[in-house]
N, C-alpha and C positions, 0 to 999 in steps of 0.2 A: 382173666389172668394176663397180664404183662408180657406183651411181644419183642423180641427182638428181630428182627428182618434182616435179610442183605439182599443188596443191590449185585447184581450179576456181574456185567462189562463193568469192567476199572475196580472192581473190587474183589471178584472171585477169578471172572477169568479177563485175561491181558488183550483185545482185542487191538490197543492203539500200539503194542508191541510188533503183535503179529499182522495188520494193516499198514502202518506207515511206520514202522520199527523205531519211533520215538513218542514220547508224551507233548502235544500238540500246545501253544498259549491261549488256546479261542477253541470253545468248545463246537463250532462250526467250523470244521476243517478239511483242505482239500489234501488228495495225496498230491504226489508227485508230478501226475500227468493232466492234475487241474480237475477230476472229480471228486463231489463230495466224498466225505469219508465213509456215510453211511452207504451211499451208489456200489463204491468199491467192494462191501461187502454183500451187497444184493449181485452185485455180479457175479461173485465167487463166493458163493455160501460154504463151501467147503472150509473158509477162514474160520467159521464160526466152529468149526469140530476141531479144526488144528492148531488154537490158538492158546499159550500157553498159560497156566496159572500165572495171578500174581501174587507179590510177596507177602499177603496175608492170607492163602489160599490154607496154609499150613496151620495157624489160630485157629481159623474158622474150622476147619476138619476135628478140629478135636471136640468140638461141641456133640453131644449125644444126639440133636436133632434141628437143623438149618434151615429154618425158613425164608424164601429169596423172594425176593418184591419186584419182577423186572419188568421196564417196556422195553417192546420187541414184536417188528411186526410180524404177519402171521407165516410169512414165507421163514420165519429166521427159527422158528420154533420147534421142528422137527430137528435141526441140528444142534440146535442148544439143550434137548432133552438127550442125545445121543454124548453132546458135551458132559453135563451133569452127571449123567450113570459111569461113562470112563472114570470121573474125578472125584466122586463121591459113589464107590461103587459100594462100601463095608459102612455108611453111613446112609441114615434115613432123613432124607429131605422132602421138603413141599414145595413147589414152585408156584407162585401164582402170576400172569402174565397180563399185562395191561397193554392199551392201545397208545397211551399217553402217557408221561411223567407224572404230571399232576393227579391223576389217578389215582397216587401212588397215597396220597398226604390224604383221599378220603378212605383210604382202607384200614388206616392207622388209629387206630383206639387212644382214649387219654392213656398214658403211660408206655404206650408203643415208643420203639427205636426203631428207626431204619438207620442202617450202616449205608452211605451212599455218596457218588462222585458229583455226580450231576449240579452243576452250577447258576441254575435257573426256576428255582422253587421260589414261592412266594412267602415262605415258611421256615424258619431251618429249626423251631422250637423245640422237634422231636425228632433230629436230625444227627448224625454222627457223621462228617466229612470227610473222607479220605482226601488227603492233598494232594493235587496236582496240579502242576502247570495251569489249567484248563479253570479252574476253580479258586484262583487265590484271589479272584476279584471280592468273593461271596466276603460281606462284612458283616460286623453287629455280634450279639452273644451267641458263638456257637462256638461246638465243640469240634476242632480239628485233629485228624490222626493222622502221624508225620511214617510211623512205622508200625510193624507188628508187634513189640512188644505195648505200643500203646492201646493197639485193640485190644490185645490179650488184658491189658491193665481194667481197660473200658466195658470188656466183656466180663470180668471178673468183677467190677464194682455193680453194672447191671444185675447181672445174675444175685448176688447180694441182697441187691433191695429187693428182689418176688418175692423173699425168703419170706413169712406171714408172724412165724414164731421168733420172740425175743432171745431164746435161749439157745439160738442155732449161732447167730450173731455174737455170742458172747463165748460161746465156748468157741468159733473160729478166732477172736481176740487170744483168749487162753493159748492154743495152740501156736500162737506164733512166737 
């Protein structure tokens, strides 16, 4: 059956908010005082529990069941499961964690989506982009998401096509 995924940082939760309190142009970015972005938050893992949703966090919650696709190394992971249960506490998620990005594209079945920021796939075929600053390099046919009602839109045509039966399809027409 037919996956939908989400990507965790830049799509559920706000870390380039709540680390360098802007969205970066280069997805290798330093703060303020000249360390990596990633550094910063190895430094202070507490960022990763106190960092705030972003604006699709609200979309995605309404979904009955969220499955999140993220790399993250293994120190970040006990805070991000603490992340998770505060922000999806009435909602049933899966998490699956990778060491790598690219990781991420052999986990993914023909027909899988992964919703996601990240700007350095080899692949974007089976990719849905959230736009950022960090990402508007990323060219060719792909599907870019500017806001939340566009997921919501995207998430809606998804969900659609698992559907198996013809007559579900036709009576959601009827209803409109």
């Amino acid at each position: 059956m037919k996956q939908i995924y989400f990507d965790l940082d830049g799509v559920i939760r706000d870390t380039c908010r709540e680390v360098l309190g802007y969205y970066p142009h280069q997805w290798d970015c330093y703060g303020p005082d000249g360390r990596p972005y990633c550094q910063i938050i190895e430094d202070n893992l507490r960022l990763l529990y106190t960092a705030p949703v972003t604006q699709y966090h609200e979309v995605i919650k309404k979904l009955p069941f969220v499955n999140i696709l993220t790399c993250q190394p293994e120190s970040w992971r006990d805070f991000t499961c603490c992340w998770l249960y505060e922000h999806f506490e009435f909602h049933q998620f899966d998490v699956i964690f990778v060491n790598h990005a690219d990781e991420k594209l052999k986990i993914l079945k023909p027909g899988d989506v992964l919703i996601e920021d990240y700007p350095l796939f080899s692949d974007y075929s089976q990719i849905a982009l959230i736009d950022y600053p960090y990402n508007r390099e990323v060219k060719g046919e792909i599907i870019r998401i500017h806001e939340p009602e566009e997921l919501d839109a995207f998430l809606i045509m998804q969900r659609s096509s698992i559907r198996t039966q013809p007559q579900d399809i036709v009576l959601n027409e009827v209803r409109k």
